[in-house]
Backbone as a printed PyTorch tensor [residue, N CA C, xyz], in Angstrom:
tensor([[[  8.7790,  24.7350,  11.8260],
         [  9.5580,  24.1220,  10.7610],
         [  9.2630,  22.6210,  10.7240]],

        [[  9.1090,  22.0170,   9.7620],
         [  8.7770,  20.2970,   9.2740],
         [ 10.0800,  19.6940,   9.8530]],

        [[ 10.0890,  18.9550,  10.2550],
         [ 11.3490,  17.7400,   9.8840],
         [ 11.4090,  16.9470,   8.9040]],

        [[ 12.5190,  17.1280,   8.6650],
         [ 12.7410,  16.5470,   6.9980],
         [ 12.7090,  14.9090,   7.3020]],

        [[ 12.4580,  14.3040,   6.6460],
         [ 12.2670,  12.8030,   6.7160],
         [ 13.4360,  12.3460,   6.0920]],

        [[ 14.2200,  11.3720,   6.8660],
         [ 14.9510,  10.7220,   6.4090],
         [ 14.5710,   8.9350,   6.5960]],

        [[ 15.1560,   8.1180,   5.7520],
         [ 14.6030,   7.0650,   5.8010],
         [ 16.4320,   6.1140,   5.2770]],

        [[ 16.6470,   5.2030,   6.6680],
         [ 18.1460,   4.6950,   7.0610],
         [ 19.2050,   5.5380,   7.0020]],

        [[ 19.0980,   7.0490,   7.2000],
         [ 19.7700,   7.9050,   7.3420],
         [ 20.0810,   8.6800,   6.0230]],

        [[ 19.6300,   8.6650,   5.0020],
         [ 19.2210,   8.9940,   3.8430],
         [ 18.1170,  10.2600,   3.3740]],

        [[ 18.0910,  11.2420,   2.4160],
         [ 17.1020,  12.2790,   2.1270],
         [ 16.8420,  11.6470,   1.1000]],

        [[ 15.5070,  12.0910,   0.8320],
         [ 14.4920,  11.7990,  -0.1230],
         [ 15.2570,  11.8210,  -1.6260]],

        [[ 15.9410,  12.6440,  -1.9130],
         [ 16.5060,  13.0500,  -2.7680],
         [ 17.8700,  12.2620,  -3.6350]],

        [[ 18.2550,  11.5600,  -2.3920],
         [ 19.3190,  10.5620,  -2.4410],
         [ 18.4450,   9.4300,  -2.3920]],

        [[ 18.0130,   9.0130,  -1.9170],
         [ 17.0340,   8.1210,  -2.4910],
         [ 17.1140,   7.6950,  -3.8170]],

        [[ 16.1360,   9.0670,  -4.3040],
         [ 15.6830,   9.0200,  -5.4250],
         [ 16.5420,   8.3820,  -6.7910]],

        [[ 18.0030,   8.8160,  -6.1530],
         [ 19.0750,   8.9300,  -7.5250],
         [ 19.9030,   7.7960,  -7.0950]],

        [[ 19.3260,   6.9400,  -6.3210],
         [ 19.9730,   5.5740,  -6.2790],
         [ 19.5820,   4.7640,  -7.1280]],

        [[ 20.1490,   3.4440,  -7.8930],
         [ 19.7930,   2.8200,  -8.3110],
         [ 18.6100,   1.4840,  -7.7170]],

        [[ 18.2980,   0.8490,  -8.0570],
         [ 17.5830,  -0.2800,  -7.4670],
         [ 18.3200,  -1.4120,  -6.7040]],

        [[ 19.5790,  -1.6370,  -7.2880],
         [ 20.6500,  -2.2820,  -6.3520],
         [ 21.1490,  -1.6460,  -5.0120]],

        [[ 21.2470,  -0.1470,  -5.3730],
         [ 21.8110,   0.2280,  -3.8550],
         [ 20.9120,   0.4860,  -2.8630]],

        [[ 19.0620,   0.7830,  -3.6830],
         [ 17.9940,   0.8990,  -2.3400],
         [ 17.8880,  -0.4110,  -2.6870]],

        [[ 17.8060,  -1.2370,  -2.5480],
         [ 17.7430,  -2.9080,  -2.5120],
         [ 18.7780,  -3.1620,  -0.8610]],

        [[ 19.6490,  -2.4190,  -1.0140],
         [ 21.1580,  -2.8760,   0.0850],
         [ 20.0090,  -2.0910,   1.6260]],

        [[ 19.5730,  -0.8160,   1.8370],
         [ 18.7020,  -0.4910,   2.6850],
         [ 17.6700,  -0.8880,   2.9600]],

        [[ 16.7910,  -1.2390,   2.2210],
         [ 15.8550,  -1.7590,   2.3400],
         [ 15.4970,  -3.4320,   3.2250]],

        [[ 14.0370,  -3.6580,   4.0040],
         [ 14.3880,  -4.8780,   4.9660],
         [ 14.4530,  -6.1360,   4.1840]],

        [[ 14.5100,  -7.3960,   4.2420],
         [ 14.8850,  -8.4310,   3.7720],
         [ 13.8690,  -8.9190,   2.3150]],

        [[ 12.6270,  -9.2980,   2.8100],
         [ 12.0060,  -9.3950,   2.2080],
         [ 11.4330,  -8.1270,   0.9050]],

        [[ 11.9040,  -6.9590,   1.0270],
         [ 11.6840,  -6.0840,  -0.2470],
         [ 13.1430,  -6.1150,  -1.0310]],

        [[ 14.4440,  -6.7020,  -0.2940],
         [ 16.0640,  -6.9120,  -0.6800],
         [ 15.5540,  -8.0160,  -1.6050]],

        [[ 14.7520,  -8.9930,  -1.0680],
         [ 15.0010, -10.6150,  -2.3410],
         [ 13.8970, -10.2160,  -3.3140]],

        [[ 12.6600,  -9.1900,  -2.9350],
         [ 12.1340,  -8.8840,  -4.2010],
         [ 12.8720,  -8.1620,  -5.2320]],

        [[ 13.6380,  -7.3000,  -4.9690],
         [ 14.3320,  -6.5590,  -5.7460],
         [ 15.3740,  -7.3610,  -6.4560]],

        [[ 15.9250,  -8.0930,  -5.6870],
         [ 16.8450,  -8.7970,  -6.1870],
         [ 16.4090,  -9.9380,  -7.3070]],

        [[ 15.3700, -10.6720,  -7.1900],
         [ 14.3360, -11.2330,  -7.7860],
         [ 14.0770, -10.2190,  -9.6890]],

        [[ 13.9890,  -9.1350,  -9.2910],
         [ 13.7880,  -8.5970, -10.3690],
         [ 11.7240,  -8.2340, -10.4490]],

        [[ 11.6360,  -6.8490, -11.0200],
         [ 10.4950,  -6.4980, -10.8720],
         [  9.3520,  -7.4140, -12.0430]],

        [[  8.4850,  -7.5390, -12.0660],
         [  7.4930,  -8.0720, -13.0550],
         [  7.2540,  -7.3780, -14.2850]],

        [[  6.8840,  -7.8780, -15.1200],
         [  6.7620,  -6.8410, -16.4660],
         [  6.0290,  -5.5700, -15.6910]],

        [[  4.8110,  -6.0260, -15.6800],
         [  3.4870,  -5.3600, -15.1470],
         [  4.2940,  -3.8630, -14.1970]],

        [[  4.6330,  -4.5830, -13.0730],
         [  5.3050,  -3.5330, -12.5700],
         [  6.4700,  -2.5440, -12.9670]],

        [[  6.8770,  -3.3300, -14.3300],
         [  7.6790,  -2.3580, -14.5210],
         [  6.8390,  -1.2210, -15.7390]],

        [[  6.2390,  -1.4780, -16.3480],
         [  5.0710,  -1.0400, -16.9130],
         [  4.6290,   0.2970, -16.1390]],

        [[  4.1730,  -0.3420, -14.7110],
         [  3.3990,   0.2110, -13.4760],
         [  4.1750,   1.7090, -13.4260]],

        [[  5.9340,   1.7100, -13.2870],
         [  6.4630,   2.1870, -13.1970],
         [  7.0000,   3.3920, -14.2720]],

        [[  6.9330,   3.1260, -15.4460],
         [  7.0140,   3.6610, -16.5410],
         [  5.7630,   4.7440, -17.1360]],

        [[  4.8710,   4.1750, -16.7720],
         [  3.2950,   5.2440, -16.4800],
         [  3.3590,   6.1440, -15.3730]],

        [[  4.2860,   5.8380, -14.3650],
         [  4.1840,   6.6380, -13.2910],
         [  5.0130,   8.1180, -13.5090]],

        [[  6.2040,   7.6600, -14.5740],
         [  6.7110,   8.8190, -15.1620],
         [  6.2260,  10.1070, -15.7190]],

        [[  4.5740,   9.2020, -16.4260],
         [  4.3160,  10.4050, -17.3690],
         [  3.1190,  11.0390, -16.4890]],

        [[  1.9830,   9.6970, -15.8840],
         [  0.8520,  10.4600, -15.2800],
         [  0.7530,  10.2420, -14.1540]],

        [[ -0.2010,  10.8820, -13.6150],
         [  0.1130,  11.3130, -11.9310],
         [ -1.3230,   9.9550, -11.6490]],

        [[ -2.1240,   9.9530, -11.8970],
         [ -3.2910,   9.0280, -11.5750],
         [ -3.2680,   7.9560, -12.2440]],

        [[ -3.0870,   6.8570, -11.5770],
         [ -3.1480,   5.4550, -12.6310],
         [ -4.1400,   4.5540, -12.0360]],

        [[ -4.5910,   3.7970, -12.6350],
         [ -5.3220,   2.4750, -11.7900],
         [ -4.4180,   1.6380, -12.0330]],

        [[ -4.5460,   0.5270, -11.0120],
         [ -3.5170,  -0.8290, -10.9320],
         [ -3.8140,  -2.0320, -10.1080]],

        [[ -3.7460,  -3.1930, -10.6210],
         [ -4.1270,  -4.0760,  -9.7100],
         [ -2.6540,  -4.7180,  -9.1070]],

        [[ -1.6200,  -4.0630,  -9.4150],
         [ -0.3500,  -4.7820,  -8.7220],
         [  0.0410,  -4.2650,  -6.8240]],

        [[ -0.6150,  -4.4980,  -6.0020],
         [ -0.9940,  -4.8630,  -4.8560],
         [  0.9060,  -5.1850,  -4.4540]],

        [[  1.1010,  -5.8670,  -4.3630],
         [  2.5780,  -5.9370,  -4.1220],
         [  3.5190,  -5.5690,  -4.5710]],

        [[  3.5860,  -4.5560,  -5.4580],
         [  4.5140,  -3.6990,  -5.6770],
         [  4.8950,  -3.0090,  -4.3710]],

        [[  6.0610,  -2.8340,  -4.3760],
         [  7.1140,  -2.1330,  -3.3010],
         [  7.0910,  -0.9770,  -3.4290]],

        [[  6.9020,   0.1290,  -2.4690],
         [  6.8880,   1.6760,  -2.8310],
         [  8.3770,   2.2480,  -3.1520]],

        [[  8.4910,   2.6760,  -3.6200],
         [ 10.0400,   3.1130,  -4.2410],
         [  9.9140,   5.0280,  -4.0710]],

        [[ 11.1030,   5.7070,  -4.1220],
         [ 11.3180,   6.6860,  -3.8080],
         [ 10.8610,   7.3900,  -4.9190]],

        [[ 10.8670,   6.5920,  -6.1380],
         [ 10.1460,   7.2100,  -7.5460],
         [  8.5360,   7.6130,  -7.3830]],

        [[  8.0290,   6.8490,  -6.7010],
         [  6.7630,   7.0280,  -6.3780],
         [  5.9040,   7.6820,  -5.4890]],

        [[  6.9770,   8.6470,  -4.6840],
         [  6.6000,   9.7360,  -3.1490],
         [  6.1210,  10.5020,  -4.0700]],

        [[  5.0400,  11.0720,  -4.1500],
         [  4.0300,  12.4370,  -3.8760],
         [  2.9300,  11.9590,  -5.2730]],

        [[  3.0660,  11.0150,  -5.5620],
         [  2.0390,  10.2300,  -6.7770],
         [  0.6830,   9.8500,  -5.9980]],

        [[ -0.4380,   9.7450,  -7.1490],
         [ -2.2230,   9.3220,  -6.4120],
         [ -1.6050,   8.2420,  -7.6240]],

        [[ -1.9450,   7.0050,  -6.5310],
         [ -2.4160,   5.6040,  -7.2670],
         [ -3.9420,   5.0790,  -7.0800]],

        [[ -4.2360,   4.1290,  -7.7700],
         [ -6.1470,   3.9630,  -7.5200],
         [ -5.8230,   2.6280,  -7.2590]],

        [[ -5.4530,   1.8850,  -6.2560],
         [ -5.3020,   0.1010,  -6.1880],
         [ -6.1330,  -0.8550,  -5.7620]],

        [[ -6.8060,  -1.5340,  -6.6900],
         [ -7.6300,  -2.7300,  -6.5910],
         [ -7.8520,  -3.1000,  -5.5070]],

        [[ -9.2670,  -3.3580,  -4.5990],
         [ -9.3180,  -3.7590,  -3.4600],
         [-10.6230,  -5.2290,  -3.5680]],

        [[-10.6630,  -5.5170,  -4.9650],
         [-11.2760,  -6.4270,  -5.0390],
         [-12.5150,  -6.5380,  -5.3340]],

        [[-13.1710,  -5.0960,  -5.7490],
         [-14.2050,  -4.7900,  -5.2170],
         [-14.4170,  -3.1620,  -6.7150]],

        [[-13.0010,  -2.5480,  -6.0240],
         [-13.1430,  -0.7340,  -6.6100],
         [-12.0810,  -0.5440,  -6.4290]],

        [[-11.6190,   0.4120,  -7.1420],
         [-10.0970,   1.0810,  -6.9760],
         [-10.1360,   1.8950,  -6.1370]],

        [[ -9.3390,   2.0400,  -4.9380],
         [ -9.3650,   3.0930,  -3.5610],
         [ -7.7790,   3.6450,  -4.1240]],

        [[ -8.5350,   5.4590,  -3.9560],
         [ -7.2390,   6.2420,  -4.1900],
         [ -6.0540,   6.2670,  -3.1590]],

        [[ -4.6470,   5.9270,  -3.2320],
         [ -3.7250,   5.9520,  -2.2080],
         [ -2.6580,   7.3830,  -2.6690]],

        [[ -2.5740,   8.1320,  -2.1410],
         [ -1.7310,   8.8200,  -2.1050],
         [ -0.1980,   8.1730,  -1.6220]],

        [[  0.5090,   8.4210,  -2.3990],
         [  1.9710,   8.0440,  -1.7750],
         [  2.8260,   8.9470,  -1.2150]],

        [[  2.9990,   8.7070,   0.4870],
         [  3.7630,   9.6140,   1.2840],
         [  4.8780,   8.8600,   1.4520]],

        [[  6.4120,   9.5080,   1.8660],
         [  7.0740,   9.2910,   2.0480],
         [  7.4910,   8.1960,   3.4260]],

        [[  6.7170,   7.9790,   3.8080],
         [  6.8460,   7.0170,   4.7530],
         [  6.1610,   6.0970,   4.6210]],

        [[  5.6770,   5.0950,   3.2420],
         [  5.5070,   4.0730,   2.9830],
         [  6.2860,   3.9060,   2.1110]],

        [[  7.3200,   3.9890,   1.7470],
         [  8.7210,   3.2360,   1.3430],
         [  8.9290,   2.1940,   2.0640]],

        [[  8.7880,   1.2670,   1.3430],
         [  9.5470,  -0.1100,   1.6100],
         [  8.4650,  -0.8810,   1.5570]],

        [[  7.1110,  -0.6510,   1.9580],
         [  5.7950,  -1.3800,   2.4850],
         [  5.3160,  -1.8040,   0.8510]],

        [[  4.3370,  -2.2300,   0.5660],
         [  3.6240,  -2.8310,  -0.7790],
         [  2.4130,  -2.0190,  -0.7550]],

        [[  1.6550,  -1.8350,  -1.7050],
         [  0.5470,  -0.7720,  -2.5180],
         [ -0.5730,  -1.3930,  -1.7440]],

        [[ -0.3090,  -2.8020,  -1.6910],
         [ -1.7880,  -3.6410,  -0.8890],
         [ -1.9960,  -3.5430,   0.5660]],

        [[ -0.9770,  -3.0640,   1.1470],
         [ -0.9440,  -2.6560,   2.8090],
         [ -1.5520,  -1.2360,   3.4120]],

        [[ -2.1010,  -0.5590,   2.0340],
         [ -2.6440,   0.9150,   2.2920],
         [ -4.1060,   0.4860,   1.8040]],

        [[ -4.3650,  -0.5340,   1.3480],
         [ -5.8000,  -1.2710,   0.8550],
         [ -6.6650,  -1.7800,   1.4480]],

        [[ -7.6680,  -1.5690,   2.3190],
         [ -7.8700,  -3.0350,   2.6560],
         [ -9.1150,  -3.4970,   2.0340]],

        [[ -9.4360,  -4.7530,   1.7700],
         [-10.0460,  -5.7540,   1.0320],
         [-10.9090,  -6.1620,   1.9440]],

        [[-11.2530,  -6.1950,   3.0810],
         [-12.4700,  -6.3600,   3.7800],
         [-13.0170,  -5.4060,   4.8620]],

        [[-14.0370,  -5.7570,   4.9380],
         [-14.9290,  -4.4580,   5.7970],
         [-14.8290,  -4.6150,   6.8770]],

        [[-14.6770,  -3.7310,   8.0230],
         [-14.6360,  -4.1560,   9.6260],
         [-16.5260,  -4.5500,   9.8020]],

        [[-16.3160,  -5.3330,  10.5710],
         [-17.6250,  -5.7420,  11.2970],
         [-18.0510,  -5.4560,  12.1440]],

        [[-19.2680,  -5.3060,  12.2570],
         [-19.8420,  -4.2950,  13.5680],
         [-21.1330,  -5.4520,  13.5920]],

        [[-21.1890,  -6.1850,  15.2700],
         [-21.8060,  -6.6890,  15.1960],
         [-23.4040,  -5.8700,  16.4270]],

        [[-23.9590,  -6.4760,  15.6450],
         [-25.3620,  -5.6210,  16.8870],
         [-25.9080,  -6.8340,  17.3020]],

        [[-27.0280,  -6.3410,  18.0000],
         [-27.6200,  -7.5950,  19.0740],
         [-27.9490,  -8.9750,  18.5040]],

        [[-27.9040,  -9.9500,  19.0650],
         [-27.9930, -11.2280,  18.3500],
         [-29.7900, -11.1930,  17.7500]],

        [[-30.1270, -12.1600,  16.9060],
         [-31.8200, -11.9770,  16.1860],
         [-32.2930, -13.1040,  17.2900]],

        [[-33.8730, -12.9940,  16.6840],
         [-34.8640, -13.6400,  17.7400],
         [-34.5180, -15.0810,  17.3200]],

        [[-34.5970, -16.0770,  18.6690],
         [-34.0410, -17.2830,  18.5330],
         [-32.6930, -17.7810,  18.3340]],

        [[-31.6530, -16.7960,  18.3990],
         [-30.1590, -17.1040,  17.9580],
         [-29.9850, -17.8230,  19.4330]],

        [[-30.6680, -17.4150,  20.6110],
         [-29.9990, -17.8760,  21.9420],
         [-31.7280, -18.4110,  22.4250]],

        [[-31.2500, -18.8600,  24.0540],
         [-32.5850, -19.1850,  24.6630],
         [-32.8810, -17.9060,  25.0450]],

        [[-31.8750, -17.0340,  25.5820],
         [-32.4330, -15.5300,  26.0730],
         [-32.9100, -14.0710,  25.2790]],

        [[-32.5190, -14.6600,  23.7060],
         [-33.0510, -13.6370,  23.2510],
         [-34.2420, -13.5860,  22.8690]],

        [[-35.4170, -14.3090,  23.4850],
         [-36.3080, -14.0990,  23.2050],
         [-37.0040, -13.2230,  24.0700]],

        [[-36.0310, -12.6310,  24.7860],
         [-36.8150, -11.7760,  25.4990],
         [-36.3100, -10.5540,  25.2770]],

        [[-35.7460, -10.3000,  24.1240],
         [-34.8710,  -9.0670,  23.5910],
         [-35.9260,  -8.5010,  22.9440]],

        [[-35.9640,  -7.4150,  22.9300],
         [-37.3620,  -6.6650,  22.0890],
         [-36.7880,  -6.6400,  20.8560]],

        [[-37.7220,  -6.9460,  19.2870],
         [-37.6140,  -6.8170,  18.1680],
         [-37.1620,  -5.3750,  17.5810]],

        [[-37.9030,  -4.6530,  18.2250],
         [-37.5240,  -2.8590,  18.0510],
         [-36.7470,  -3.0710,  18.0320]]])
């Protein structure tokens, strides 16, 4: 059997049928003064598309995941290409740009000929 996810002692479901003031009151500080702040056109836009279609592209990166938005494919700007994010229930509260990332890990290999005094004895192969 799954365990049902609850999030501040709350079901998904109750969540859902809260207003933005009362998940504003659960939610941690900094997603409380965004909310409170009031959402951006864009995002509210963001939000209003999310009603009708399941796949959107978007470059709003800091949008707050909301309970409206659990089991949705978003495509979010990474600067570069839109990378598909699925929205699971346990990125509530986090922002669209924290499932993104915008730079490549680095993998560094052996230093080139002349970078040091000793690599010149590093074989070119």
């Amino acid at each position: 059997m799954a365990k049902e996810y609850l999030y501040q002692g709350k079901k998904l479901e109750e969540l859902q049928e809260m207003s933005l003031n009362e998940l504003s009151e659960i939610l941690p500080a900094a997603q409380r003064r965004k909310l409170k702040r009031g959402l951006t056109d864009n995002e509210k836009k963001l939000l209003k598309k999310l009603e009708k279609k399941n796949d959107i592209k978007t470059h709003e990166r800091q949008m707050i995941i909301l309970p409206q938005m659990v089991g949705k494919t978003l495509r979010v700007h990474c600067g570069k290409s839109f990378e598909m994010v699925v929205i699971q229930e346990e990125m509530m509260g986090h922002a669209l740009g924290e499932f993104v990332l915008t730079r490549k890990r680095t993998a560094h290999n052996a230093p080139g000929v002349g970078a040091t005094k000793s690599s010149s004895s590093v074989s070119v192969r």
